[in-house]
N, C-alpha and C positions, 0 to 999 in steps of 0.2 A: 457413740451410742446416741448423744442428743442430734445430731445430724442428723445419722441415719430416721432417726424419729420426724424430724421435721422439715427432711426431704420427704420422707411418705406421706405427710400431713399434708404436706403441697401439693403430693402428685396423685395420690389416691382419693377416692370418693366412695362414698357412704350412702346407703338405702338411706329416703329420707321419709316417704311416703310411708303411710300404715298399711297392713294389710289390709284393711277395712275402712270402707269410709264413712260418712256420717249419709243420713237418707238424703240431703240435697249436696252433692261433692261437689267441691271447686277445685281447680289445681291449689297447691301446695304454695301457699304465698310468704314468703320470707318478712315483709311486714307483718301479714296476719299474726302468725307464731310470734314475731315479738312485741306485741300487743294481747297478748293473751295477758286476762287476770291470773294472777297467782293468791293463795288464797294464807299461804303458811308463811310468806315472807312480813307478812306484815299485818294488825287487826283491822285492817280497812281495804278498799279495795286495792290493788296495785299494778299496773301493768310488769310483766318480765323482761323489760327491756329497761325497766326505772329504778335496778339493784344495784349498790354498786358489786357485787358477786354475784354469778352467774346462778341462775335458778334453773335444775332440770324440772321438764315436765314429762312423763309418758300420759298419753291420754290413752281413752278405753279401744280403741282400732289396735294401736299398739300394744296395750296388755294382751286383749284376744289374740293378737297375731304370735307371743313368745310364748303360750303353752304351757307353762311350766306352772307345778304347787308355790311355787315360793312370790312373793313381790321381787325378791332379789332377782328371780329368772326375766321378770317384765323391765328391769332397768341393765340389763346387761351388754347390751348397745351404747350406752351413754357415756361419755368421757370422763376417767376420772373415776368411773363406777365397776366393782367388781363382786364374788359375791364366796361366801364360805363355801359351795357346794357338797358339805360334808354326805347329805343325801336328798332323795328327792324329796323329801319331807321335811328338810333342817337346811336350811342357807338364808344366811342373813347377808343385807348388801354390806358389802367393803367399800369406805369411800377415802380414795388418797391412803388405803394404804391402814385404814384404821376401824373397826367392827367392834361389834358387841360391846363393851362398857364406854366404847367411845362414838357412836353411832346410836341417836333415840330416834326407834320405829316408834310412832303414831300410829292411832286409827282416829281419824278424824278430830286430831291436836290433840288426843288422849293414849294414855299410855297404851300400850298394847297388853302389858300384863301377864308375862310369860317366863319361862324362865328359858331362854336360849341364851342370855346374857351369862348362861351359870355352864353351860356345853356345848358343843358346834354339834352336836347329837339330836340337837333339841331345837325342837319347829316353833314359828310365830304362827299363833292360829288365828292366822290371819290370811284369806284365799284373795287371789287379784282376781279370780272370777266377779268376786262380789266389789271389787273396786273400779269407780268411775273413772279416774285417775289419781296420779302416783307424783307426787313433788319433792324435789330434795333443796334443800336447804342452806346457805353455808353465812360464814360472816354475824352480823351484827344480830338477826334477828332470832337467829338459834338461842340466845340466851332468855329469849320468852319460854323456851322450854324445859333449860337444864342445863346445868355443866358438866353434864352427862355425852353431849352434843358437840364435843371438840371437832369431831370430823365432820359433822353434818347433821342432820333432821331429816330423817324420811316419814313421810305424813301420806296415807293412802286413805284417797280422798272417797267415802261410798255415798252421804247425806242421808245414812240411817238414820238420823233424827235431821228431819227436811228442816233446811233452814229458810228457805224461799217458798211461797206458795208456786206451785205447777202450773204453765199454763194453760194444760186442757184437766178434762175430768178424770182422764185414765189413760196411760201410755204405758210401754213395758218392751221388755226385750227377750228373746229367747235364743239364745246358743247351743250347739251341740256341734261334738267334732271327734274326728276319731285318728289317732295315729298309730305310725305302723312297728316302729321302734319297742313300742313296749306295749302294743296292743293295748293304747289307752283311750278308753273312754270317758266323757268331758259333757256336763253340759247345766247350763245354768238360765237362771229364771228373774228379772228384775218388774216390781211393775210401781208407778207412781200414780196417786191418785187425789184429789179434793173434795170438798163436800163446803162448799160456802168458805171459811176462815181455817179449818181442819183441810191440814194435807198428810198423807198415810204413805206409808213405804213397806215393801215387803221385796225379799229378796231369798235365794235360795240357791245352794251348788252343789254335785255331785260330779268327783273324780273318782276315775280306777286306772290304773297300770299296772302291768305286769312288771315281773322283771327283766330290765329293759337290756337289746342288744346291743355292743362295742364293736369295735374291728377285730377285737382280741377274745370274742365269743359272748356271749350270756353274762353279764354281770349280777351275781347273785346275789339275793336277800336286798335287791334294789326295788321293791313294787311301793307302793304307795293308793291307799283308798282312803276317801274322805268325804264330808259332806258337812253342809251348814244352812241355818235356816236365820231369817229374822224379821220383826214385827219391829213399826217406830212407826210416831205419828209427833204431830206438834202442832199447838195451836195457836193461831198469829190474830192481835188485836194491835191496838190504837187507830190513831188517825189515817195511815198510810198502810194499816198491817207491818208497820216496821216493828217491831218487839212480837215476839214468840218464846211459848215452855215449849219441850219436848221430851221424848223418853224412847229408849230401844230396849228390847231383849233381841240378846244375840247366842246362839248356840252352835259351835264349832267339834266338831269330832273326828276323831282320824288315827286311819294305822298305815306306819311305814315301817319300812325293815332300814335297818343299818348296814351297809355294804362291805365295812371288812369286819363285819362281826356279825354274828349267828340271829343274837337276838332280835327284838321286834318292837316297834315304842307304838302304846295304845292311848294317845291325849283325848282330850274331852276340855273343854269352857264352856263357861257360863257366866256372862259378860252385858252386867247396863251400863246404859251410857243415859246421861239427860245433859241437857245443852238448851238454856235459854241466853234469849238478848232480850235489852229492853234501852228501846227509844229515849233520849233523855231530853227531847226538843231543840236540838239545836245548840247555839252559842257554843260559851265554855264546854260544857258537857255535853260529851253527844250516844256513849252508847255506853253499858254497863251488861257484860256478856260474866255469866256464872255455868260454868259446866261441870262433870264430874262423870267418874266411870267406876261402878264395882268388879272385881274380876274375881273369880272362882276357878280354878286351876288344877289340871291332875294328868299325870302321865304315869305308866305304868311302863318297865321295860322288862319284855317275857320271853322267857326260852322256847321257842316253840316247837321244841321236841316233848317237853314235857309238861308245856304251857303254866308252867310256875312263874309267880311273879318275883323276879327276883331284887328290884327296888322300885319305889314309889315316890315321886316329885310333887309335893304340893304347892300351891301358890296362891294366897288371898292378897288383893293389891286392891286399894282404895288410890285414886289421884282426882284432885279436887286444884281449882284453879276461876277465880275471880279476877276481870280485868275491867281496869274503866277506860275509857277513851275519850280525851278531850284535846283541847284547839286555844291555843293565843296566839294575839297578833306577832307572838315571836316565834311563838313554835307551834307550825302548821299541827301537826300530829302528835301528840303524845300518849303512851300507853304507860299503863302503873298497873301493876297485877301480882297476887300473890296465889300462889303454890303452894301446897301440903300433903306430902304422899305418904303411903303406911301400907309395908311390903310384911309379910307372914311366910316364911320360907319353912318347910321341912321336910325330910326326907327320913323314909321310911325300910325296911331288910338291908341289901348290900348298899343303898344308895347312903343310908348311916354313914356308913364307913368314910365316906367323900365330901359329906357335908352335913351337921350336926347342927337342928333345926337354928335359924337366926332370925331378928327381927330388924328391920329398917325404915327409919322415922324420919323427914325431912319437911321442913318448911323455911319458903323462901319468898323474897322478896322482888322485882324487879322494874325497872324505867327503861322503854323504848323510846326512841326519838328519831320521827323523819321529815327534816323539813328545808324548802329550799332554802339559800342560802343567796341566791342571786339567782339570773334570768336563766343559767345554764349550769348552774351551780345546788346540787343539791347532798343534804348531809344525815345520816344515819349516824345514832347514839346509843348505846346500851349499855347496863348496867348488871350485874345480878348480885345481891348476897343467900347464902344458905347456911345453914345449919342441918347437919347431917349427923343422924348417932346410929351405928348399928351394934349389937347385939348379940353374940356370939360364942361357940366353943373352939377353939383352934387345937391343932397337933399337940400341947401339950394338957388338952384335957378341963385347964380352967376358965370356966365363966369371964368371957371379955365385952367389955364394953369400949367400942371407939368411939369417939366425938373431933367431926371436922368441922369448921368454916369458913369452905371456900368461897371467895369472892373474886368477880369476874367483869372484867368489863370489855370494850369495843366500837369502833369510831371505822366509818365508813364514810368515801364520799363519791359521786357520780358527777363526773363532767361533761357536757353533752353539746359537742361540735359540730350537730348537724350530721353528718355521712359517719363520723366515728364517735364512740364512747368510751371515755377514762373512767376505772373504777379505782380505788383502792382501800384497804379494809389494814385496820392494826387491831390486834385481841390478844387478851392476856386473859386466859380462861384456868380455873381453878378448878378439881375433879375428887372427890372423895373417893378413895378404892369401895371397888364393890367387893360383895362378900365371899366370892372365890377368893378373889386376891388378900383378903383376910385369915379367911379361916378354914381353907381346903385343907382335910387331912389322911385323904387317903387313897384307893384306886377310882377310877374311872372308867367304867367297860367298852361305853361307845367310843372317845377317842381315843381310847387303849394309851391313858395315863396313869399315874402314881403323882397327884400333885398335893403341895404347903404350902399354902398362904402364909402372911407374916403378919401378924396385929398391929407392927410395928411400925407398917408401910404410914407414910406419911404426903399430904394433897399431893397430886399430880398437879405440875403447871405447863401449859403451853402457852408460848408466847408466839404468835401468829405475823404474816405480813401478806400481803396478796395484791397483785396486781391483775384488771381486767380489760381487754380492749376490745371492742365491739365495733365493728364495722358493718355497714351498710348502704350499698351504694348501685340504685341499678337493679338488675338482677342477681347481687353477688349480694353477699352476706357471710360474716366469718363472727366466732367470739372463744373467746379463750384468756386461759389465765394462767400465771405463773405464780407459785406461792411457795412459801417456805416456813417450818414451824419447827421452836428450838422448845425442846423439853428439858423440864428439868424435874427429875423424877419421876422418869419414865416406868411404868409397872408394867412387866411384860414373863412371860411365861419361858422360864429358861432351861431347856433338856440338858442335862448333866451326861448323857451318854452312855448312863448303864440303866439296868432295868430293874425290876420289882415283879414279885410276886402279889395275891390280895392280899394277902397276913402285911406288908411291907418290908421281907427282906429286898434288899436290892443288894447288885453285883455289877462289874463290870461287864459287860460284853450282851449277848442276847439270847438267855438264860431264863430270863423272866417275860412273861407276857405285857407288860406295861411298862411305857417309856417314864424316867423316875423325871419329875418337872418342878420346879421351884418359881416361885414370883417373886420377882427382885425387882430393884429401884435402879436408875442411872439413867445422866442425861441423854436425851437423844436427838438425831436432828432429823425431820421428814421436809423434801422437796418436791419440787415438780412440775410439771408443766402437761395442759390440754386444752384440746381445741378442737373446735368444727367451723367447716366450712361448706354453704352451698351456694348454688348456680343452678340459674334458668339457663337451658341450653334453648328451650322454644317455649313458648308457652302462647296461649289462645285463650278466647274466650272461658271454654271448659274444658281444657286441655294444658299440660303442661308436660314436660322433660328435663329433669333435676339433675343435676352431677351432685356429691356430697364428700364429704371428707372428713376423716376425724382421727385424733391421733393423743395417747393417754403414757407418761411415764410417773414414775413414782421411787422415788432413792431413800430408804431408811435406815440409818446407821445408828450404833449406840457409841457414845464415848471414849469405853474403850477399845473404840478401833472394829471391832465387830461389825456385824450386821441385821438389823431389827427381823427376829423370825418371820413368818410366810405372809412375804409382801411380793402382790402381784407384779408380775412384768409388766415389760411395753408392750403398748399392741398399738397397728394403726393399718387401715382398712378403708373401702371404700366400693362406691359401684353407684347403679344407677336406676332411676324409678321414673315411671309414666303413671299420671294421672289423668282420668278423665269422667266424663257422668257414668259410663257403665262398665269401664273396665281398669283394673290397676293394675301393676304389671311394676316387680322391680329384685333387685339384687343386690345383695350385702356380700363383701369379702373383708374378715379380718382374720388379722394376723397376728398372734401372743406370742412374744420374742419366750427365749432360752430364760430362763429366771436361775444364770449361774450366782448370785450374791443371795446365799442363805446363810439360815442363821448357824448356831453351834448344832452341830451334830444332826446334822438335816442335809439332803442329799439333792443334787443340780433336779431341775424339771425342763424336758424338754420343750422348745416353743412347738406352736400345732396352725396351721389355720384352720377358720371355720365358714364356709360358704351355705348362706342361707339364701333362698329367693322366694319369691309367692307371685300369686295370681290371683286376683280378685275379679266376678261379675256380678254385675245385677242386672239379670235380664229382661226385670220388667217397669218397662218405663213408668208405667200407671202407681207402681210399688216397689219404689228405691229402696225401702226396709228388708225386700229382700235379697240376700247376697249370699254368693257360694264361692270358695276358697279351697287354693290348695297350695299348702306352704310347705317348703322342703328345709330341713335347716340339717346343718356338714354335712354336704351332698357330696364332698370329698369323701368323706368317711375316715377323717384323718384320726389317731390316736388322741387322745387328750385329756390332761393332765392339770388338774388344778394346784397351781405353787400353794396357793395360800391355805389348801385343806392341810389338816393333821395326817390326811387318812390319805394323801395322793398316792404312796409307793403302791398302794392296795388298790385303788379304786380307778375303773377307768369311763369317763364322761360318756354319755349317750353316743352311739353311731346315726349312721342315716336314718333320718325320721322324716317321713313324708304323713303331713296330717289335711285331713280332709275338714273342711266348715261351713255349718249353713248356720245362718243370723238371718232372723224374721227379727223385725223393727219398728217402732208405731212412735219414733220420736228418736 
């Protein structure tokens, strides 16, 4: 299998270009992209080429071009990156293998606030219409966020609360697009503006789809409508305008249906965020950044024959986070920052039954460090402690209270030869169970569970290793990593193979409407290996012709001998893309191997490929902002099957979607 994977890595190539370009397009430069700032690796600036662990980035060409309600859908291309697809309204990314209590979605280094961490039923309201771009995270600097963050940090980047003043008076963007798959309409509104030291943001989205078609007919109770508005301003003084307050209100709403089940989920947020820096003059001390987010939360999941609500998901989440940033002659960078978050969880008619309101309290402490170490030699250091208590009633009915303190640390270093780059990262990350894994006691509609948490459960530790090598030389450019990470009390969701009624009898065999599930502890081990690779085949002034390549595996075992439940396959894929000032033109083929190594009582998923390609123009010289697009994605129209949903024997992935796009641009 690793062979065959890294024969196709070699021999196959990868779309690399967006569907969309920026109003002045250049080819696609393989320096550029690895000199891109990255904004979540680190609190100062950083180039992506200067990690020792590889930082994805999609920018906004690339969100526009994949379509989809989810961020998960806009990073689905990326190596290493997978994504729950439980439905068009609910999929969180998978990274390496690991989701939800182990993966922290951000909006803008702040928590997102939601409760999908609690069901793959359950959406982040949070739309990549409204996101500039999308960054993932891994290694050393994830622990500015959480040890929540084993697998990665994904941070969608929108600057609702503008951190930079604008450089003209007033710019903005408008989209609208339509596709044929599930007869969806799409279309969104961004615009930036100044006024002296005051810069203002406003932004706004509306989707609708139907339910969409497969190879295998109409997939039902798959539609998806939503929409979202927001207001954010901030105002920048001192000497240089370097220090800024700021403030957003954000308002998210939306109904999707669930696909192997009837019902219908109606969310709603209501969501500030404030985000100041302030200039500290230089020397030792250089900047003192204070941010913070309120979240307001509600889902409703309804029968829509008789539109009764038949449970209710609430969520208050406060996340607050102070960070100073300072400089010695020894240590280039240092960051020291603390953390305080305060979760209000409960659940309301049948949703009782499954989880029985909880509270979760955390405050933490953390040290980042990045600084060379020599002319070629540079070094990444992190620190985290926490104190975690939650709050809780579990299956036997009495008032529990858990209290962990996991403590986490991490050492990265980057050697840099000129044409190649050595990375290598060690982490030993510590993880409190979240409150499923606590205190679930009973059915579950959307992923048609019967699950128990255990109060019992005690920190998760993974112990990390990673290696990265980067090359570039020329017109070629390759980077990829190999990594491997040993658990020890692994918390994972275990089907026992008979079923359950909502009362909770359970039986053997399939009797019952809900699969009966337990969360248990044992060590486990996740491996791996991914990589991309491109090449200028030609390129000119304002022209260019890319080859790309990339190629993703993932092996999770538990201890005893088993195998970790729905962990994505291999995929590896590849094709080719032209860039120029008025036209873009390119093609993706990937390929998702056979996912036969599942867990207990879970059934093989066949591999599928999926061929997507686009066409991009802007016809008018005078107005590169505007552009028209038409992207096709499985133009095969192959079957497809997500290993790592709950709900895959049921649900079968979108067929041929051919979607049409026009983008007016003023920046």
């Amino acid at each position: 299998m690793r062979n065959a994977l890294l024969g196709g890595a070699a021999l196959a190539a990868l779309l690399s270009a967006p569907a969309y370009a920026d109003t002045n397009p250049a080819p696609d430069d393989s320096q550029s992209v690895s000199r891109e700032v990255v904004v979540t690796a680190a609190p100062f600036a950083l180039m992506r080429d200067d990690t020792p662990t590889i930082v994805a980035k999609v920018d906004r060409s690339q969100i526009l071009q994949s379509g989809g309600a989810s961020i998960a859908d806009a990073l689905a291309s990326v190596p290493g990156i997978s994504s729950t697809g439980f439905a068009a309204g609910a999929s969180r990314p998978i990274i390496r293998g690991m989701d939800a209590q182990r993966v922290r979605i951000l909006e803008d280094g702040l928590s997102s606030s939601d409760v999908s961490d609690v069901g793959p039923d359950h959406g982040i309201p949070l739309d990549p219409l409204s996101a500039r771009s999308i960054e993932v995270v891994r290694g050393a600097a994830t622990l500015r966020y959480g040890s929540q963050a084993i697998g990665g940090v994904v941070n969608a980047l929108n600057d609702r609360v503008p951190t930079t003043l604008p450089g003209s008076a007033l710019s903005g963007e408008l989209v609208g697009s339509y596709g044929t798959a599930a007869r969806s309409g799409e279309g969104s509104a961004l615009m930036d503006g100044r006024a002296g030291n005051l810069a203002v943001h406003a932004d706004g989205f509306y989707r609708n789809t139907g339910n969409y078609d497969t190879p295998d007919g109409k997939q039902p109770n798959s539609y998806f409508t939503g929409h979202g508005e927001t207001v954010g301003a901030s105002y920048f003084f001192g000497p240089n305008s370097d220090s800024h307050i700021g403030a957003a209100v954000i308002q998210y709403d939306s109904k999707y249906g669930i696909p192997s089940d009837t019902t219908y989920i109606d969310m709603h947020q209501t969501k500030v965020l404030t985000k100041s820096s302030f200039d500290l003059g230089g020397g030792t001390l250089k900047t003192l950044t204070i941010d913070g987010s309120y979240a307001d939360y509600t889902h409703s999941e309804i029968d829509p024959d008789t539109n009764e609500i038949l449970s209710t998901f609430r969520n208050k989440e406060v996340d607050g986070r102070a960070e100073l940033l300072l400089g010695t002659s020894l240590f280039k960078n240092i960051a020291l920052g603390v953390e305080v978050q305060h979760r209000e969880f409960s659940a309301l008619g049948e949703g009782s039954d499954y989880l029985l309101p909880t509270t979760t309290q955390s405050e933490a402490g953390y040290a980042f460090v990045d600084t060379p170490l020599a002319a070629r030699l540079k070094l990444q250091v992190s620190g985290r402690v926490e104190h975690v208590r939650v709050e809780g009633t579990p299956i036997s009915d009495r008032f529990t209270t858990a209290e962990f303190t996991p403590v986490s640390g991490a050492i990265g270093a980057l050697y840099d030869a000129g044409v190649v780059k050595l990375g290598f990262t060690a982490a030993s990350t510590g993880r409190a169970p979240g409150i499923t894994e606590l205190f679930a006691r009973g059915g579950h509609d959307g992923p048609g569970t019967f699950e128990t948490g255990d109060p019992g459960l005690k920190v998760e530790r993974a112990n990390s290793l990673e290696a990265t090598l980067r090359i570039h030389s020329g017109p070629f450019r390759f980077e990829g990593s190999a990594y491997s990470t040993w658990f020890n009390n692994y918390i994972y969701g275990d089907l026992t193979g008979r079923t359950c009624d909502d009362a909770g009898a359970c039986a053997v065999g399939d009797g019952g409407d809900l699969k009966e599930l337990f969360y248990r502890q044992q060590g486990a081990h996740f491996r791996g290996l991914e990589g991309e690779a491109n090449i200028d085949l030609f390129k000119a002034e304002s022209s260019a012709l890319q080859l790309r390549a990339l190629a993703d595996y993932t092996r999770a075992t538990l201890d005893n001998g088993g195998n970790v439940p729905r962990i994505p396959p291999y995929r590896y894929g590849g094709g080719l893309s032209w860039t120029s000032t008025r036209i873009d033109a390119g093609f993706l083929m990937l390929h998702s191997g056979r996912q036969d190594k599942f867990g207990a009582f879970d059934t093989a998923t066949p591999g599928f490929n999926a061929l997507s390609a686009h066409v991009s123009v802007r016809p008018f010289t005078a107005h590169p902002g505007i552009e028209f697009a038409v992207v096709g994605q499985n133009l095969t129209n192959d079957v497809q099957r997500n290993a790592a949903a709950l709900n895959k024997d049921d649900v079968v992935l979108p067929g041929r979607n051919i979607r049409f796009v026009v983008k007016l641009a003023t920046f």
